[in-house]
C-alpha positions as CSV (number, residue, x, y, z in Angstrom):
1,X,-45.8,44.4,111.2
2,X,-46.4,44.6,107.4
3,X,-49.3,46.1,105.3
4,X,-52.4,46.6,108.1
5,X,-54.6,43.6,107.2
6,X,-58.8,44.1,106.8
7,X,-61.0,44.4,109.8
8,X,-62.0,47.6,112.0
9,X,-59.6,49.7,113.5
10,X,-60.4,52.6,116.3
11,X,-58.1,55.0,114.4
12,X,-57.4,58.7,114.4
13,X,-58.2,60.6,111.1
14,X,-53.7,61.2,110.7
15,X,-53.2,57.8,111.5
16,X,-56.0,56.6,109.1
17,X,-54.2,58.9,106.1
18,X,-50.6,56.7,107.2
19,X,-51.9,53.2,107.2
20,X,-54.0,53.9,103.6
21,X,-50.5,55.5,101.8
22,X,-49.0,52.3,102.4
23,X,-51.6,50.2,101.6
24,X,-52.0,51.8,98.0
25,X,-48.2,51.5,98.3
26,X,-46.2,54.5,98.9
27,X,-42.6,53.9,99.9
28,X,-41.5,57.2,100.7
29,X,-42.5,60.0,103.1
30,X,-40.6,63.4,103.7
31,X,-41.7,66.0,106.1
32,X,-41.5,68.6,108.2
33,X,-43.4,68.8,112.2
34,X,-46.2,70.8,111.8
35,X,-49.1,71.1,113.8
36,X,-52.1,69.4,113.0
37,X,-50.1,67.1,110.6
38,X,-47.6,66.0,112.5
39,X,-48.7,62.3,113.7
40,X,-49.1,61.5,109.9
41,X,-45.2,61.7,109.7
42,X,-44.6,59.8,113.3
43,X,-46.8,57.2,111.9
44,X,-44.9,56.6,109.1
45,X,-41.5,57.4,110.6
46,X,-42.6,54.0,112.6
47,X,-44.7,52.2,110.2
48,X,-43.0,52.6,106.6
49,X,-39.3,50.9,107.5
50,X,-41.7,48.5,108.7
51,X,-42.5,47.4,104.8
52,X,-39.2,48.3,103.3
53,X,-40.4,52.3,103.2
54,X,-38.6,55.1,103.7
55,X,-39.3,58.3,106.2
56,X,-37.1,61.3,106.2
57,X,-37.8,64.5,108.7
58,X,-36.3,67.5,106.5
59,X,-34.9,70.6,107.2
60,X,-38.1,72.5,106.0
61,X,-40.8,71.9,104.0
62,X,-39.3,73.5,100.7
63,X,-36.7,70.5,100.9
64,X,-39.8,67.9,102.0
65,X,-41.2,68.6,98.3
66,X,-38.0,69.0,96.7
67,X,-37.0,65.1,98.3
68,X,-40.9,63.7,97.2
69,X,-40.3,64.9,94.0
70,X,-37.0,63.5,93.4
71,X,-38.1,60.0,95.2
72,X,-40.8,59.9,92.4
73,X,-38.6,60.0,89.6
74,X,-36.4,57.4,91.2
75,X,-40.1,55.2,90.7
76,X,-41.0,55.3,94.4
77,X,-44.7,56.3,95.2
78,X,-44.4,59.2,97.6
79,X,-46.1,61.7,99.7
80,X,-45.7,64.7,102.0
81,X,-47.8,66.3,104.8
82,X,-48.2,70.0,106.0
83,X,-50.3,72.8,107.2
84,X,-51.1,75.8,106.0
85,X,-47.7,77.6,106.6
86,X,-45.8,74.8,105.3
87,X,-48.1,74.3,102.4
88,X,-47.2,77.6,101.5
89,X,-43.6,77.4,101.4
90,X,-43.8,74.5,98.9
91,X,-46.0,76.2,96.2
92,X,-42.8,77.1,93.8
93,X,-41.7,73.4,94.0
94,X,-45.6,71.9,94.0
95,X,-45.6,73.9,90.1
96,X,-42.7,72.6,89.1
97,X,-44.5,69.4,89.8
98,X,-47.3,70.3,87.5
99,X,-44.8,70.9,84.6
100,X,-42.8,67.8,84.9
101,X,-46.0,65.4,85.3
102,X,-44.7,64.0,88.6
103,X,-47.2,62.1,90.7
104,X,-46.9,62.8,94.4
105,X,-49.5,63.5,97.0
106,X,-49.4,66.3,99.6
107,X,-51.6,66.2,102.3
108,X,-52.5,69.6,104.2
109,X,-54.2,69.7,106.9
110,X,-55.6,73.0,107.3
111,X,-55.3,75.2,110.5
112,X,-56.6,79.0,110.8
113,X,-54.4,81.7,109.0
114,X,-53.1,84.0,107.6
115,X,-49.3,82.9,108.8
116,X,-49.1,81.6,111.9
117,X,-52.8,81.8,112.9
118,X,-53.7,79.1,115.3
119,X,-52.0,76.2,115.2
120,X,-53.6,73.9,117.1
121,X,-57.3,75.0,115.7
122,X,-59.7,74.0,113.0
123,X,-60.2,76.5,109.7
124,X,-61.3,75.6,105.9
125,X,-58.9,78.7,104.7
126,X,-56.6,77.1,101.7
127,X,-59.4,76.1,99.6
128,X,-58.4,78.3,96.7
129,X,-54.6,78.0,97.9
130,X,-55.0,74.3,96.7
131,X,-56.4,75.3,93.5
132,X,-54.2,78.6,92.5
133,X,-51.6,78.4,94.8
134,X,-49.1,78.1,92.5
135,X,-48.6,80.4,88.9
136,X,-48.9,79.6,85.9
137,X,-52.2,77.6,84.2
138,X,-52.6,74.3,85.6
139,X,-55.4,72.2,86.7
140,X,-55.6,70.5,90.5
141,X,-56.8,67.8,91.6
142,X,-58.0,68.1,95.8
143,X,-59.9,65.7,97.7
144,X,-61.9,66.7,101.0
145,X,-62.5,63.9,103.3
146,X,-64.9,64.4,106.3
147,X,-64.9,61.1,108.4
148,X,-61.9,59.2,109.9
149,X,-62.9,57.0,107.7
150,X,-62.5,58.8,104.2
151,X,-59.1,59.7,105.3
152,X,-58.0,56.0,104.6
153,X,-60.2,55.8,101.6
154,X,-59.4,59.2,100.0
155,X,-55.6,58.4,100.4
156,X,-55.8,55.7,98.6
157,X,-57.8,58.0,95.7
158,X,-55.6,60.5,96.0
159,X,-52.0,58.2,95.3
160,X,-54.4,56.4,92.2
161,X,-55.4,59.8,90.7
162,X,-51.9,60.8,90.7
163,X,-50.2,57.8,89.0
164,X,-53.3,57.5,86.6
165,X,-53.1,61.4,85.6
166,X,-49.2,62.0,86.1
167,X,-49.8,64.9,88.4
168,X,-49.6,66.1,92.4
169,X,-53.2,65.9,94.0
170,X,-53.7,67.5,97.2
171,X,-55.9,66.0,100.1
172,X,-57.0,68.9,101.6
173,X,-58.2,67.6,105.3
174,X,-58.7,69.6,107.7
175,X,-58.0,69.6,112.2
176,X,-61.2,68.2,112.9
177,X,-61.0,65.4,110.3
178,X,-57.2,64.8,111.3
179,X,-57.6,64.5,114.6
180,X,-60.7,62.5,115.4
181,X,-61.0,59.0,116.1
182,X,-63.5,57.0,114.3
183,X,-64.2,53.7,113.6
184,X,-62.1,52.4,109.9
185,X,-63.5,49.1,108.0
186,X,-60.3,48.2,106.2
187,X,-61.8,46.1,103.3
188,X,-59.7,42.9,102.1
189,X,-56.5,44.6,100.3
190,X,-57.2,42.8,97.4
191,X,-60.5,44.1,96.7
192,X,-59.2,47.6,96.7
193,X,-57.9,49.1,93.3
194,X,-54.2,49.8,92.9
195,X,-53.3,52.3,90.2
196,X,-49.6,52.3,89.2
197,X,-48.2,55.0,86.9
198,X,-47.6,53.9,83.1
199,X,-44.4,52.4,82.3
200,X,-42.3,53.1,78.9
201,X,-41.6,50.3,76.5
202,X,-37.8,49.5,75.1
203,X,-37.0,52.5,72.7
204,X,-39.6,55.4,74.1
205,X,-38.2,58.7,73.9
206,X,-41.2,61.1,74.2
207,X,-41.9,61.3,78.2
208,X,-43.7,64.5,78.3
209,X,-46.7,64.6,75.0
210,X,-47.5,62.3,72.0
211,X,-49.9,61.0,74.3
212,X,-52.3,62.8,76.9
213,X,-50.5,60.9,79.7
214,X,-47.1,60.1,79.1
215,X,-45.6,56.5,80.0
216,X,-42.8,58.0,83.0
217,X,-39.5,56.3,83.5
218,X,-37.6,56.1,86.3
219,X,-33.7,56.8,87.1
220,X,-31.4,53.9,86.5
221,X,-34.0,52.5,84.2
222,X,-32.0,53.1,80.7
223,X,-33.9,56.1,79.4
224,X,-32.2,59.3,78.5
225,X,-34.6,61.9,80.1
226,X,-34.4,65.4,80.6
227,X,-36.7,67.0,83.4
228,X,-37.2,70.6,83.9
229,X,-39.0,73.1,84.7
230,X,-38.9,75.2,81.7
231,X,-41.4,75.1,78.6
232,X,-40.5,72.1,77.1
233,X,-41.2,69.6,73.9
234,X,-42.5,66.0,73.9
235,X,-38.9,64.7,74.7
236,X,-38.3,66.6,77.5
237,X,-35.8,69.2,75.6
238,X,-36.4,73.3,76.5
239,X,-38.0,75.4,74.2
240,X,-38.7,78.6,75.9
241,X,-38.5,80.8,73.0
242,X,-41.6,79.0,71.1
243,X,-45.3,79.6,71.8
244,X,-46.6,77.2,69.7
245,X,-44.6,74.4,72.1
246,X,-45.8,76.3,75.2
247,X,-49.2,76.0,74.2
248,X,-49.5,72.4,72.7
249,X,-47.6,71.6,76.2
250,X,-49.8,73.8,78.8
251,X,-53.2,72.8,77.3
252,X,-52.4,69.0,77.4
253,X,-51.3,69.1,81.3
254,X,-55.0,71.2,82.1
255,X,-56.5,68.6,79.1
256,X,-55.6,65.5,80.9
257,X,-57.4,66.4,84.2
258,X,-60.6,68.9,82.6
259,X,-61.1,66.4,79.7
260,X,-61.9,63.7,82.7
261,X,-63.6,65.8,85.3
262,X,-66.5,63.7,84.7
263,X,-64.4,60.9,86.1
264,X,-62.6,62.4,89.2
265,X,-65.3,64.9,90.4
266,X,-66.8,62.7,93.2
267,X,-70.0,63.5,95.8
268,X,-72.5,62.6,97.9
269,X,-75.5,63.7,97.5
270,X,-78.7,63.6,98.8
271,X,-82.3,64.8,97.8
272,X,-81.1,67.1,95.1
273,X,-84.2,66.3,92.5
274,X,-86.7,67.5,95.2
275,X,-86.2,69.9,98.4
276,X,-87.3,73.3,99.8
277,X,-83.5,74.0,100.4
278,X,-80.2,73.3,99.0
279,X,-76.2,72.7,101.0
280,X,-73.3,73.0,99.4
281,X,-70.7,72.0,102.2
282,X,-67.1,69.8,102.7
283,X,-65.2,68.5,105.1
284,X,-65.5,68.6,108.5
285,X,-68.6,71.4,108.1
286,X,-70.4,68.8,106.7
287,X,-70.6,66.6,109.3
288,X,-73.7,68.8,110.7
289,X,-75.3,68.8,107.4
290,X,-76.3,64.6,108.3
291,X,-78.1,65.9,111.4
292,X,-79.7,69.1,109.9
293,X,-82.0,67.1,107.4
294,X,-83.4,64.8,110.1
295,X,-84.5,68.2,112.1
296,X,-85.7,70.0,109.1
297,X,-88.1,67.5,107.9
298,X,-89.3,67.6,111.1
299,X,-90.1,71.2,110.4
300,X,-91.5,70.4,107.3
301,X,-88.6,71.2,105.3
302,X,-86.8,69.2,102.8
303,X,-82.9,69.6,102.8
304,X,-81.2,68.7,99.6
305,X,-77.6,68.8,99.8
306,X,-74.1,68.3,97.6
307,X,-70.9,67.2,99.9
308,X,-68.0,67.7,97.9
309,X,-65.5,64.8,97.8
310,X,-63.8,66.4,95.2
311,X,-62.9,69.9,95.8
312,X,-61.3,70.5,92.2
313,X,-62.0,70.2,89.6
314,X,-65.4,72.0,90.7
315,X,-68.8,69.8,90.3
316,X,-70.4,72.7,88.3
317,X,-72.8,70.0,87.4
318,X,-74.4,68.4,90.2
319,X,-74.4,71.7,91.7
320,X,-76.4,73.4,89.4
321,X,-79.0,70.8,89.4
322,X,-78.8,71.4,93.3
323,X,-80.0,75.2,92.6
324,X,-82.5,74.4,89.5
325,X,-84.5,72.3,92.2
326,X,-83.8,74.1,95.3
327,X,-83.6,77.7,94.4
328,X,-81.9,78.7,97.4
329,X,-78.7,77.3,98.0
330,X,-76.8,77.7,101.5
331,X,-72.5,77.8,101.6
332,X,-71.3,76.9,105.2
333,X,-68.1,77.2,105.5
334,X,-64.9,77.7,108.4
335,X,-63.6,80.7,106.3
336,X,-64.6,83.5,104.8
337,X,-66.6,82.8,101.5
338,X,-64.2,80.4,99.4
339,X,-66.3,77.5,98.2
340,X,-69.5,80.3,98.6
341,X,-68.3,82.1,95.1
342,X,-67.9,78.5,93.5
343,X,-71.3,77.5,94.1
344,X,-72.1,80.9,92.9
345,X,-70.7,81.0,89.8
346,X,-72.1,77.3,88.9
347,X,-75.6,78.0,90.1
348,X,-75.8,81.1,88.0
349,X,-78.8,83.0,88.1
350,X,-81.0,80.0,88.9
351,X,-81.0,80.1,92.9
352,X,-80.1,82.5,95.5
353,X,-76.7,81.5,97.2
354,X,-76.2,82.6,100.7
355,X,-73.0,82.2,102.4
356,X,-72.7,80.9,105.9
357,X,-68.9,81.4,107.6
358,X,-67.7,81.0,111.2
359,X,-64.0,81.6,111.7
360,X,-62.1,81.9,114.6
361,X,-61.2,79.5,117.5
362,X,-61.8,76.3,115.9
363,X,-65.0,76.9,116.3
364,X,-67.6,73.7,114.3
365,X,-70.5,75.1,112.3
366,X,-73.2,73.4,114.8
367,X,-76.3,71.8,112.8
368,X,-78.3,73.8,115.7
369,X,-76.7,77.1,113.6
370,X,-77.0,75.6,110.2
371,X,-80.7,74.8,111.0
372,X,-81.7,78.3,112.6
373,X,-80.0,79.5,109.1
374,X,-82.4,76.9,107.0
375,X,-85.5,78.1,108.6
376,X,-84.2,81.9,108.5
377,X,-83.5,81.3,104.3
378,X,-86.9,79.4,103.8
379,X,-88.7,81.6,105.6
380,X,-87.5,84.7,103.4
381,X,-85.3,86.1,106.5
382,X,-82.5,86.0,104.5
């Protein structure tokens, strides 16, 4: 069996994540078991020698970056998936990714925490974890898919943004998401876009500046390279005494992802010129959100909403037009108030924002709750 050919599959969200990295064309997978993440490493342990691929179960999940990394600079698209825990434990390594531009994806499927927490239930805890998880100033790139089927499709994103941009993006899904099955429309391959990181040209030297994203060679191709960690000039060589090269190097790597924000932020949104009410809401959470506007029109009330695709960098934009027209704005959310200050700080002093968290248990935000909490906000309950 090679690449998964178009048509409609009946697939679970993990599986979905797996058959999408090797469509877009990722060779190499390391990984350590973790619960809710696991099938997206026995799906490719099976499925990636299948195309010539490579799928390595590592001692931990410091050594699963460590080998992702490495794979990339030996040209191979590659990826890693976690949980929370394991996420964690591959923060240090995930920064050192940021500072040598190395394009990778690591998928986390969230759990509930802190620590252990419960393994085997649903939370939306990492959010600002995927955004500030590691030190240092950088800028993230995390997608949020909410349907089986934005799994395969946000894969693909995710592998595109990070060969386009030269960086690690997150998908940040979540135990609901990973773990359903859905219906997938895989569209003809060749319809669907394929971005492959930039290549240097006979006689480059500069692999890290001169231009916003660099052209990156890989082992055994002939360039001399130097890749560390350490603040470090155009050609790769340490200056860690120098602010001036610091600076020039730190602004580019946030430059290359805030200058295009415009580009990656992604939403859906619906309503947003004209409602009573405003949502803010992402993965799984959102799913009620669908139902909650067909039951509060029938109470008269017009739901606007913003579902955020793209996690970071924030949509300050569309969410502020959210609150100019809806002037109340309500957060739900499986933890306890991440994306709520967000939404906050974009809407400014334009709408009231009013946080909506459930934690504990795995337990969905039901679009019964969410609409009890609509009528209780436009009603002046809250």
């Amino acid at each position: 069996m090679g690449i998964v050919k178009s048509g409609v599959y009946f697939w679970q969200g993990n599986e979905a994540c797996a058959e999408a990295a090797i469509v877009v064309g990722c060779r190499f997978f390391a990984g350590y078991p973790i619960t809710p993440a696991s099938e997206i490493a026995e799906h490719l342990a099976w499925r990636l020698p299948q195309v010539g691929g490579i799928a390595i179960q590592m001692e931990d999940e410091i050594a699963s970056i460590g080998a992702v990394i490495g794979a990339s600079w030996a040209g191979a698209k590659a990826m890693t998936a976690t949980s929370g825990p394991g996420f964690s434990l591959m923060q240090e390594s995930i920064g050192y990714a940021f500072m040598t531009e190395t394009p990778c994806v690591i998928v986390n499927v969230q759990r509930a925490g802190p620590s252990t927490g419960q393994a085997t239930k649903c939370a939306q805890g990492d959010v600002m974890q995927s955004r500030w998880g590691t030190h240092g100033d950088y800028s993230a790139i995390v997608l949020s898919p909410n349907s089986v089927q934005e799994m395969f499709t946000l894969t693909i994103r995710a592998f595109n943004l990070a060969e386009k941009y030269r960086t690690p993006v997150v998908l940040l899904s979540d135990e609901v998401v990973a773990h359903m099955r859905e219906k997938v429309v895989v569209p003809p391959i060749e319809t669907l876009e394929m971005v492959n990181r930039k290549k240097p040209k006979p006689g480059d030297k500069a692999f890290f500046g001169l231009e916003e994203v660099p052209p990156m060679p890989a082992v055994g191709e002939g360039f001399n390279v130097a890749v560390t960690g350490s603040t470090h000039d155009e050609y790769g060589i340490r200056f860690t005494a120098d602010p001036l090269v610091h600076r020039r190097l730190v602004e580019r790597l946030n430059g290359k992802i805030q200058n295009h924000a415009d580009e990656i932020v992604d939403v859906e949104c619906c309503n947003i010129e004209g409602c009573d009410v405003g949502i803010v809401a992402f993965g799984c959470t959102s799913r009620a959100v669908y139902d909650v506007v067909e039951e509060a029109k029938a109470n008269g009330i017009t739901v606007g909403y913003v579902r955020l695709k793209t996690l970071w960098p924030f949509p300050d934009e569309i969410v502020r037009k959210l609150a100019e027209a809806a002037g109340k704005i309500i957060v739900p959310e499986m933890n306890l108030r991440q994306v709520y200050y967000e939404v906050k700080r974009a809407a400014g002093d334009v709408a009231k924002v009013v946080p909506f968290n459930k934690i504990g248990g795995g337990e969905l935000i039901t679009p019964e709750e969410l609409l009890k909490k609509i009528l209780e906000v436009v009603r002046g309950r809250d």
